[in-house]
N, C-alpha and C positions, 0 to 999 in steps of 0.2 A: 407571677414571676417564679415563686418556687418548680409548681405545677413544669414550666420551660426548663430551669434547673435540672428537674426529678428526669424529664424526659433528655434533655441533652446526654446528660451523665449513663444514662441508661442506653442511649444508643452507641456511645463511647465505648464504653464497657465491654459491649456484645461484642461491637468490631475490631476492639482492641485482642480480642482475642484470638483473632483471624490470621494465619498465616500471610505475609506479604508474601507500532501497528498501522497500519496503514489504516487512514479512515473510510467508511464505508459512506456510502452517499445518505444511507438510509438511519434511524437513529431507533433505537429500544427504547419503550416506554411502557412502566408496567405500574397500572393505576387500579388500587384494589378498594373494592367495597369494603367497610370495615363493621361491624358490629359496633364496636365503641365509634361516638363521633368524637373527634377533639378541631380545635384549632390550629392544630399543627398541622404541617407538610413539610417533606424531607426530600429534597435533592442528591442521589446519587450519581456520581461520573464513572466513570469505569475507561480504564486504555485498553481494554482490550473486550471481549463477549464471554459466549461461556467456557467455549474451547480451550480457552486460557483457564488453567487450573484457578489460577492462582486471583483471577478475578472471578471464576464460578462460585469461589470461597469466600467472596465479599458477597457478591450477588446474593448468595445463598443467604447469608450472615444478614443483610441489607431486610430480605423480605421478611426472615422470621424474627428479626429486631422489630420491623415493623408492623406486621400484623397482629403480632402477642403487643405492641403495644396499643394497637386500634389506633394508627394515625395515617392519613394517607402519604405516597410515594411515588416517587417519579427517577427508574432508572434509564440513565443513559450512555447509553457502551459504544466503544470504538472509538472514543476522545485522546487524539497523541495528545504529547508533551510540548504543546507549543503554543500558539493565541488563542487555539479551539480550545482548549481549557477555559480560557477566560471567558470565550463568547456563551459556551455551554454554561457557564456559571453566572451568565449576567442572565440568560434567558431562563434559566430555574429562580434567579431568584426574584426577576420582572412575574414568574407566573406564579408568584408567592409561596415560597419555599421559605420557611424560617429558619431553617438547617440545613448546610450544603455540604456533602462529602467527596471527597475524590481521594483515588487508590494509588496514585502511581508518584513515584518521589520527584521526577519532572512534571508534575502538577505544580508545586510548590508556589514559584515565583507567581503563577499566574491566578494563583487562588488568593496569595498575599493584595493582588492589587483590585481583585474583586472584593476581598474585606473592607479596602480601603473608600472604596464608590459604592458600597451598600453598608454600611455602619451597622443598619437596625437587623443585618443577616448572620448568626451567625457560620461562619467558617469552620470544618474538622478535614484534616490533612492527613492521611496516612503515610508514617516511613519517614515526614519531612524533619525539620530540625532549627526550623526560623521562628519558630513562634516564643520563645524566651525571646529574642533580641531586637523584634520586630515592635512590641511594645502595645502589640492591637485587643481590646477585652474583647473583640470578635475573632481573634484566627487563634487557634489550636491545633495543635500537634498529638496524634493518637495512636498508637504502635505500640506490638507486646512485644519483652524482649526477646527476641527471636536470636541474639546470638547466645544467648543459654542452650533453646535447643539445638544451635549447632555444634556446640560443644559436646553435647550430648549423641548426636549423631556421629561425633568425629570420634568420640569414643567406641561407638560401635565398628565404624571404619578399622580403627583399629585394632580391636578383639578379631576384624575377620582376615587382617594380615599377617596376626598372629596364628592363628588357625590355618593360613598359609602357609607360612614359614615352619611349621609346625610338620607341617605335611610334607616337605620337604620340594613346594611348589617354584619357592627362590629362597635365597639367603635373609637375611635380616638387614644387610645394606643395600639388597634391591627393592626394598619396602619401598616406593615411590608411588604415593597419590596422587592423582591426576582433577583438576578442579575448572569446571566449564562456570566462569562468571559474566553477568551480563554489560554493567558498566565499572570504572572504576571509581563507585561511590562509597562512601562512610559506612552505606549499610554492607555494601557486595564485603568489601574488604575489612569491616569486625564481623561479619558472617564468615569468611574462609578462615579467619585468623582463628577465629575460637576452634572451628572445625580442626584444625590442625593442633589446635594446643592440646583438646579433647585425642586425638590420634595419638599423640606425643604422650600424653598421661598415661597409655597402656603399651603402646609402642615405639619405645625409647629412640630405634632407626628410622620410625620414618619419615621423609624430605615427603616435601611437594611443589607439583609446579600448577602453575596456573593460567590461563589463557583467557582472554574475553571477547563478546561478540561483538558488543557496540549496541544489545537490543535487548530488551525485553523478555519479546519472543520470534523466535525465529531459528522452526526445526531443523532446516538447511544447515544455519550456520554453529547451531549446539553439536548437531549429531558430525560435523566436519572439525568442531572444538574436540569433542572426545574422542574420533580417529585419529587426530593427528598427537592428541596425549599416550593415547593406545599405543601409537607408534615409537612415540619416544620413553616408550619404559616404563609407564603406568600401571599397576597394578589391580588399582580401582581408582573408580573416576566418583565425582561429585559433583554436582551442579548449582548456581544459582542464576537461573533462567527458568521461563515458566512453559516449554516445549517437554515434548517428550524424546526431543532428538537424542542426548546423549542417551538416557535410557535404551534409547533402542539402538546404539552405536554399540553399547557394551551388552547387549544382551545377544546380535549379530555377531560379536568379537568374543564372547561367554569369558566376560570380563564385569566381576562384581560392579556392582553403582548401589550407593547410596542416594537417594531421589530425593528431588525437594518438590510438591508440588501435583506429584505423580501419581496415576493411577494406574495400574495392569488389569482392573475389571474388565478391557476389550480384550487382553490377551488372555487373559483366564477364558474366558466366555468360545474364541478360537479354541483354547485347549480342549473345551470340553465339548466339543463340536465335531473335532478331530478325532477323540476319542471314541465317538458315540456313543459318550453316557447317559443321554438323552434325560430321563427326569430324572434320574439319579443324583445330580448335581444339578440345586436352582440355585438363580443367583437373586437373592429379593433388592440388592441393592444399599443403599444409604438410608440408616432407616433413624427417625427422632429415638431421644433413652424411652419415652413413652409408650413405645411400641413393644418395646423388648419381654416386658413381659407374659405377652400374645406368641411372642417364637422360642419364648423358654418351655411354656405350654406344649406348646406344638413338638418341643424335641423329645426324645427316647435317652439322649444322654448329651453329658457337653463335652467339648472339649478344651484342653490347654498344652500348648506346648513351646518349651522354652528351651532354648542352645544349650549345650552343656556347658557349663562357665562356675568358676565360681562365684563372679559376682553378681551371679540370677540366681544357681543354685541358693545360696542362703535367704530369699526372699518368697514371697507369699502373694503371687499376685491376686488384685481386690477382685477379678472376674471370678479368682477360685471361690472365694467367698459368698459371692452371689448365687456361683450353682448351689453352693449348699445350700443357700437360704432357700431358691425355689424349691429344693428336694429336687435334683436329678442327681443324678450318676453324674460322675467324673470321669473321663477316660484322659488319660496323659501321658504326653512321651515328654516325657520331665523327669529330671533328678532334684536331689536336695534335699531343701524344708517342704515346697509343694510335693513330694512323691510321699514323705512321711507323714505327712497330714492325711493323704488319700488315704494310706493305708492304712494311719491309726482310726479313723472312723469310721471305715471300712465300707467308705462310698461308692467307688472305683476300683480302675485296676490303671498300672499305668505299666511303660514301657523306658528302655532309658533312650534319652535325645537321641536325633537323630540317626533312627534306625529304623527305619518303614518298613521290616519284614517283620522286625520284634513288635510295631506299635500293630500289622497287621493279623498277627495273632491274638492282643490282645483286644481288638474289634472281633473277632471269632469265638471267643473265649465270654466275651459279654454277651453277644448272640444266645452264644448257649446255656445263659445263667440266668434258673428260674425266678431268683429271689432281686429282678433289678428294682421292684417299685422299693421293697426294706430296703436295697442302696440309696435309695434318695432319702430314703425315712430318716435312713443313720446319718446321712447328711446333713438334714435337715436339724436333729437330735445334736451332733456337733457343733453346727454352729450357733445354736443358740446355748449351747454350753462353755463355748469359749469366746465367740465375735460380737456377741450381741453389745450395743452403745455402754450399757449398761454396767455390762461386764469389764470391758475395760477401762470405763469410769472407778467404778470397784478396787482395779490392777492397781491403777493410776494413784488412787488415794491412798491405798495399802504403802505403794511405793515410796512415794512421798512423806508418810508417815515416816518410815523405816529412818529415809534417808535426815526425819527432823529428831530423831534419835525419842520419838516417842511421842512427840509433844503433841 
């Protein structure tokens, strides 16, 4: 029982951390050999394939939950929100599935009553919100809070209207957000609301309006949601839909979006195609943290760069820290606390934000400087002089001290 426990909680966890169609005749199944043998098997549903962001990120989540666990799996994709939930959840748990998951919050009602006619199965619902009231020690609800990072997004939205207005693009009362959602549920609507309170925190004017599709996904009617916000006075757009329509409504209209879901690796991969950079720019992809330190090896220098703000400027991002730790060079078109770190260790050169003729001198300038391996050395030499666990363990207790007036 524990053993069931350990493993439940463990696949919760993974997928909880996962950001939150028309069916296909045909069904996905992906049954792997495992190393470790156990007694478990895991039922995944999915409403949509991989196409769908936003279900590739469970998929993904799904496989490497379960193979680092060593238990087998059975995913199954293109299940709407309606009795095929149920039938897909009776037939995973007839082929002996001890744990059933499904992604989509019109899952819900029909997972609740497959809890109900398999008792010894348990139930994990993503996004749902019935399992406090429902009363079942088999159905659970699993969701991270996702309207924090839209807060945190709408924050950003906001730093780029102001940088608008700034520029003298529109005024501070034509600040209008534009917001592509897909139904109106609990989740869509504390996802826009935060978004906007987040905008409002850095951008006192600006309104938004909102618009929804009635789906999921569906690129037609997102990229038709964000032209017609485009058209009514929108400034930047935002989505929560799992297409890449609006994205490409406002990239067509060179109208900022904040994306949920999204990825431009095909459009980078077009750019650089276009350009005929040819091996100049590869693209390796999505890669595990374990790999990373195989392409820090492989680099000549890293990079970072951050908006000019000051609420980035006073910050230290952790990636800075890692180049040092490998010993490479730093190259950044950043201001602040990161420019003054580079330059006190004398790792790097940097550039200030957003200015690609200045940052591309300073790649010319590295080029032609004999002593880059001592850049990493003194890198390296900084941050175990000031980053290391250890060290600020040390800060911490000193501090502490101080602040116990000695004791």
């Amino acid at each position: 029982m524990k053993k069931f426990l350990a493993l439940l909680l463990s696949l919760v966890m993974v997928l909880a951390l996962v950001a939150c169609g028309d069916k296909k005749d045909d069904t996905n199944t992906d049954d792997q050999d495992n190393n470790e043998v156990t007694d478990f098997k895991v039922g995944f549903i999915m409403l949509h394939d991989e196409n769908s962001t936003y279900d590739l990120n469970f998929i993904n989540a799904a496989k490497e939950a379960c193979e680092t666990l060593g238990v087998e799996y059975t995913i199954v994709t293109n299940v709407p929100e309606g009795q095929e939930c149920y039938d897909k959840a009776a037939e995973l748990a007839d082929a002996g599935c001890n744990i059933i998951f499904a992604d989509s919050f019109g899952h819900e009602d029909y997972m609740i009553q497959a809890a109900k006619d398999f008792p010894d199965v348990q139930f994990c619902h993503s996004t749902g919100t019935k399992a406090h009231t429902e009363g079942l020690s088999n159905y659970h609800n699993a969701f991270a809070s996702i309207y924090e990072g839209r807060y945190l997004a709408g924050i950003a939205a906001g730093m780029k209207l102001n940088e608008m207005i700034a520029n003298g693009e529109f005024t501070a009362d034509e600040a209008k957000i534009g917001y592509v959602g897909a139904f109106t549920y609990a989740e869509v609507i504390s996802g826009y609301t935060s978004f906007f309170l987040g905008a409002r925190s850095v951008c006192p004017t600006a309104t938004m309006e909102v618009t929804f599709t009635g789906s999921w996904y569906d690129e037609t009617a997102e990229k038709e949601g964000a032209q017609k916000l485009i058209k009514n006075g929108c400034k930047l757009i935002s989505q929560h839909a799992d297409s890449m329509g609006a994205p490409t409504a406002c990239e067509t209209a060179g109208v900022p979006d904040v994306s949920y879901n999204g990825s431009t690796e095909a459009a980078c991969r077009e750019l650089a195609a276009k350009l005929a950079l040819g091996e100049t720019v590869v693209f390796y992809g999505r890669r595990p943290l374990e790999d990373m330190p195989a392409f820090y090896a492989m680099a000549d220098a890293m990079l970072v760069s951050m908006r000019d703000d000051i609420s980035v400027n006073d910050t230290l991002p952790g990636k800075v820290q890692s180049y040092m730790a490998a010993g490479k060079p730093v190259l950044g078109s950043i201001a602040g606390e990161t420019a003054y770190v580079i330059k006190q260790a004398g790792c790097g050169f940097c550039a200030p934000p957003d200015d690609p003729e200045a940052f591309a001198q300073v790649v010319r300038r590295f080029l032609s400087c004999e002593d880059r391996e001592a850049m990493g050395k003194r890198g390296r030499a900084y941050y175990d002089a000031h980053f290391t666990k250890s060290d600020h363990m040390d800060r911490l207790e000193a501090l502490l001290t101080s602040l116990a007036g000695g004791k």
